[in-house]
N, C-alpha and C positions, 0 to 999 in steps of 0.2 A: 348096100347097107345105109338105113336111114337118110335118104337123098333129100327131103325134103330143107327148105333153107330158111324156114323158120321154125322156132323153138317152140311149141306147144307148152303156154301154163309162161313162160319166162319172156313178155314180151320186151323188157329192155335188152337181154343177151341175144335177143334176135336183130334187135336193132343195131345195135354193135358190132355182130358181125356184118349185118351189113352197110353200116359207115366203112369196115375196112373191108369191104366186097369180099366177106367171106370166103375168103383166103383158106384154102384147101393145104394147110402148112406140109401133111404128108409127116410131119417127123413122129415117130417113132417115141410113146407116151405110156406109161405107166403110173396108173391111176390108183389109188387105196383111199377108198369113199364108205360110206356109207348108204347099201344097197336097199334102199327104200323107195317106194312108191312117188315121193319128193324129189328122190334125186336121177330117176329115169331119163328125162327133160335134156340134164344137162350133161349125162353120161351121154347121150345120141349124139348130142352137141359136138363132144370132145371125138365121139366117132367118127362124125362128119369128117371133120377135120384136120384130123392129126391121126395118126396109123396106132390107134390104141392097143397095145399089143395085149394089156391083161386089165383089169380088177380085181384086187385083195380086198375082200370085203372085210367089215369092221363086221365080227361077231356080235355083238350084243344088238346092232343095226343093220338085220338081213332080214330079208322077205323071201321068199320064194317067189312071190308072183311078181317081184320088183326085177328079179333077175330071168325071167319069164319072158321079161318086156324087151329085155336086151340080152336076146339070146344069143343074137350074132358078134358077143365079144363073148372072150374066153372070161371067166369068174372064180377066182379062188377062194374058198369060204375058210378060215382057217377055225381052228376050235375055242383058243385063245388068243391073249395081244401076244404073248411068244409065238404063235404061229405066227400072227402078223407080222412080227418083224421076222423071222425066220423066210417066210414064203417072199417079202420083197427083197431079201439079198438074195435071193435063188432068182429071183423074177432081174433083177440088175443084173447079177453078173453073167445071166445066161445072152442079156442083150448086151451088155458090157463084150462079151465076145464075137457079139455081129458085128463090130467094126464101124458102125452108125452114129451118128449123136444121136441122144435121147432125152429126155426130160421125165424128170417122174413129178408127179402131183400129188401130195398125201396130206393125211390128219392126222395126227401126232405123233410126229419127231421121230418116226421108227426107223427111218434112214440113219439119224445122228449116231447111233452106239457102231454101225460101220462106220462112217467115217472120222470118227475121232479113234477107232482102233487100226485104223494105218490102212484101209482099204484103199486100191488105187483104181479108181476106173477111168480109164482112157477117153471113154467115151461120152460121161457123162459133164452135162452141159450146166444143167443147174437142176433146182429141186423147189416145186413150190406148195408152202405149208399154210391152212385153212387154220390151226388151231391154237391156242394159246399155250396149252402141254406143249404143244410140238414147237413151239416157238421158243419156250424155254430151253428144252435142251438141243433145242440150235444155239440160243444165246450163249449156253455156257460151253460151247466147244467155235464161237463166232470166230476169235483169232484164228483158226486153225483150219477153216473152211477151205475146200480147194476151189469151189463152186461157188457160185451165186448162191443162195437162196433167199427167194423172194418170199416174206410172210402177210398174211393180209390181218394176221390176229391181233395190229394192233392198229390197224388202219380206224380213223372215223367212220370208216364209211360198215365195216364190221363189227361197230359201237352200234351201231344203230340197229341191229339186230336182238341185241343183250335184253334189251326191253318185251320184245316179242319172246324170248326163248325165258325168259321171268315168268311173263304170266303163262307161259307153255309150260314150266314146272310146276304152278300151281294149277292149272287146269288138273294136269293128270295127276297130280296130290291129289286133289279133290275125289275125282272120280276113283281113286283105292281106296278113299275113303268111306264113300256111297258103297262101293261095291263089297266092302271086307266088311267094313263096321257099321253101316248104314246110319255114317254121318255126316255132317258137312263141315266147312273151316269153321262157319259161324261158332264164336265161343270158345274153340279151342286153345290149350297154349301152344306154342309154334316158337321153337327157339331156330334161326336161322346161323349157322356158323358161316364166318366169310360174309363181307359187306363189300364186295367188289362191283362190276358191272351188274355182272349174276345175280350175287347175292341179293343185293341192293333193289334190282329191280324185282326180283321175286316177293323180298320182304313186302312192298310196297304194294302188291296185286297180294298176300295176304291179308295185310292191313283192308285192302280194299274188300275183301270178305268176309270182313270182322271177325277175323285172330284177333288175339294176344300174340304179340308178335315180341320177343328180346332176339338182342344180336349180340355178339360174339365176333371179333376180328381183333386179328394180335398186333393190327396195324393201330397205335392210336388217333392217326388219322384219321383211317375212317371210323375208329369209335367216336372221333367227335361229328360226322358227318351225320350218322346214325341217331345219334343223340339229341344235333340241332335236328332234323327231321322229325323228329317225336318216337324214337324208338326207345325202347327200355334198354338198357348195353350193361351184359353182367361178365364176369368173367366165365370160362368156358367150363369147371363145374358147376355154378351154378347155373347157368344157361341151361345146362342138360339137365339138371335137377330139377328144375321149375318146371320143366315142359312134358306134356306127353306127345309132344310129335316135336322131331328134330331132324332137321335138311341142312346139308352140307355142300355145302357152296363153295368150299375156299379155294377148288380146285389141287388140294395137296390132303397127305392123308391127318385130316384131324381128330377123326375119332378114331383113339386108339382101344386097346383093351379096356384102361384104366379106365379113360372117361366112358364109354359102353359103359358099365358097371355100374356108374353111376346115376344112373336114369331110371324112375320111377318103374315100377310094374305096370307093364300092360303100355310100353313108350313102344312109336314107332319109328321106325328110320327110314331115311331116304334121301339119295344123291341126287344135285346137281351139277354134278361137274361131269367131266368125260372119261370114260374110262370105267374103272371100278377102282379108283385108288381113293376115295373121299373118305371110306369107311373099313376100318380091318374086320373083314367078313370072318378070321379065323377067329373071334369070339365068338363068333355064331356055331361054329361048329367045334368047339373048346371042348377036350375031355368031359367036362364037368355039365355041357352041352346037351343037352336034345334034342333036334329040329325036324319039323315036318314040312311040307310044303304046299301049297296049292296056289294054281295057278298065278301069278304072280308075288305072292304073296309066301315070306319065309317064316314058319314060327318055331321061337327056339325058348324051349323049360333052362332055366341056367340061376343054381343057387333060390330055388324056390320061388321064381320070377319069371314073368314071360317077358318075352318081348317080341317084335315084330321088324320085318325087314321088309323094303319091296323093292320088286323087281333087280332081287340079289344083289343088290347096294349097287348095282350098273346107273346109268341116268333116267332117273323118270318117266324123264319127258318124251324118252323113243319110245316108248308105247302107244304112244299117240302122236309121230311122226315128229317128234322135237318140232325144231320153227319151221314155218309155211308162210307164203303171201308175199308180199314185194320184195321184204328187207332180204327173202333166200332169192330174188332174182337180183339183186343188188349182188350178194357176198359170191355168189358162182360168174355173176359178169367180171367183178375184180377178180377172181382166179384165171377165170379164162385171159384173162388181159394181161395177169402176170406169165401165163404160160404161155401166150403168143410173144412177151417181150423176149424170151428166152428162146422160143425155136426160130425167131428173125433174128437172136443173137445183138436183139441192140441194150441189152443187158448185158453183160459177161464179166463185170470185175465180183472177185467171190469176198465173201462175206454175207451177215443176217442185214437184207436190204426190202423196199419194196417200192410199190410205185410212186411216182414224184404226188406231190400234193397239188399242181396243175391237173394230173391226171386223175385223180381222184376228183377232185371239182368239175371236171369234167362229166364222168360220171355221175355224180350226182345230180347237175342239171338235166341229162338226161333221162336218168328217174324220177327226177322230180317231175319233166313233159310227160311219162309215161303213165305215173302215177296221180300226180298231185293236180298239176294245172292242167289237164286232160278233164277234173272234172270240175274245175272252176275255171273257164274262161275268161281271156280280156283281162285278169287278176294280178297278172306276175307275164312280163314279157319273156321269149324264150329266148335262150343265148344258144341257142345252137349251131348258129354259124364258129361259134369262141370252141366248144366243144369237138364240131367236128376237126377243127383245125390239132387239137390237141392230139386228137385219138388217133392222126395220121401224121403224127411226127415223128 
């Protein structure tokens, strides 16, 4: 199974592993990724070297031909995020009762509602989470952790990605828009709810294709952030009022029925965040409702009014493989680094924790070699001796 010992497409996670001589951990991993053509690479990766026992794939981010690729692990697709979390308690406690330590690796938080309801697994080591959903509802059950859990959602070094998955939302805005309406940002209004990483960086790659961009965030911080930057910042009816296209960003659910309702005829919608919780899809399909569908694209007659949905309020940007390019070999080497600190066990006190910011700096210089000073030499001297010393502590 995938013997080879470098990473195809992720030249820092290969590097990596072999600064720690690709260390064949063998333990016993349970993975819930998102099964895309992007993330093949690093699923081999985690095969290499660690006894992957499954994949629960994130429905709204499955391929067929992604799990094609990696046919030699076992893959569960479930139908919904209830399946998701349903299939990883069945997937824990069946290895829970091999007697093992094990490690599970996920994206959002679906481990948490077992273990804040009194689940006991014996066997379980720690849990480490990619996403910032899933980091939340680790935060808010953190006193009560039996486990480690390492997150990287709020690592700098998974800041730096926020930027690339911005203009990845508005890529594939763009192209449903070419595609459905045969139009482009230029000119449009574009109200962005949520000014966070996301948001923020997305706003900013709107602006850059000349929207009308207003913001929306019930933080008044970043409304003033928004506003020094040159954005319009209204409250969140009028935001939606003003605009015929509206992206949700906040990562929590903002648009409810009411505000829905309020949005011009002929507005369309669309998430950024993870999941399907940005937007309540059951106004779309409301008594008072009629929706048809094609190909990405949801349309719904409600109250004499059209409106438009895509890619069923899920995230966008998977349509067009959300982020790609360095910052995703950056965000999968800090996983893997958090999940080898857990199956070497030189992690183990529990709580929401993650890697030291030595370590992270570490990394970084390393991507930086891999990436940056790789094509400007003699520019920036390389610290890699400081690095490797890090990565083998």
């Amino acid at each position: 199974m995938f013997l080879s010992s470098t990473v195809a497409g992720l030249p820092l996670l290969s590097r990596y592993r072999e600064e720690l001589g690709a260390v064949r951990h063998r333990m016993p991993l349970i993975l819930v990724t998102h099964v895309l053509p992007t993330a093949v690479p690093f699923i081999r990766a985690l095969a290499r070297d660690f006894d992957l026992k499954a994949v629960v794939a994130i429905p709204y981010s499955y391929v067929e031909s992604a799990r094609a690729e990696v046919a030699d692990v076992p893959v569960v697709v479930p139908e919904d995020a209830a399946g998701v979390e349903r299939a990883l308690l069945d997937l824990v406690l069946l290895q829970d009762r091999m007697g093992l330590p094990f490690v599970v690796q996920e994206i959002g938080g679906y481990l948490a509602p077992a273990l804040v309801a009194g689940h006991r697994f014996e066997n379980l080591i720690g849990v480490v989470e990619d996403t910032r959903q899933g980091h939340w509802r680790y935060r808010d059950i953190a006193e009560s952790l039996p486990v480690p859990v390492l997150s990287v959602a709020e690592s700098p070094l998974k800041a730096l990605e926020h930027h690339q998955i911005g203009r990845a939302i508005v890529y594939s805005l763009e192209r449903q828009l070419r595609q459905h309406f045969y139009r482009s940002l230029s000119g449009e209004s574009v109200a962005v709810i949520g000014f966070g990483d996301i948001g923020s960086a997305a706003a900013r790659a709107l602006r850059g294709r000349d929207a009308h961009v207003v913001v929306h965030d019930v933080d008044p911080l970043r409304q003033a952030s928004a506003w020094l930057q040159g954005f319009r910042v209204a409250g969140m009816e009028e935001a939606v009022r003003t605009s015929n296209l509206i992206l949700g960003c906040s990562g929590y659910r903002s648009l409810n029925a009411d505000i829905l309702s309020c949005a011009p005829d002929g507005a369309v919608f669309a998430s950024g965040s993870s999941k399907q919780v940005e937007i309540d899809v059951s106004f779309f399909f409301g008594p008072d409702g009629e929706l048809s569908s094609r190909d990405e694209l949801s349309i719904c007659h409600c109250e004499g009014r059209r409106y438009f949905l895509l890619n069923a309020g899920k995230p966008i940007n998977f349509l067009d493989g959300s982020a790609i390019g360095s910052t995703l070999d950056l965000v999968y080497t800090e996983l893997y680094a958090c999940t080898v600190a857990l199956a070497t066990r030189r992690i183990t006190t529990p709580g929401l924790l993650g890697l030291s910011g030595d370590e992270r700096r570490a990394l970084a210089v390393m991507w930086l070699d891999e990436y940056a000073h790789a094509h400007r030499p003699g520019l920036v001297e390389s610290s890699d001796a400081g690095a490797r010393n890090v990565i083998s502590a």
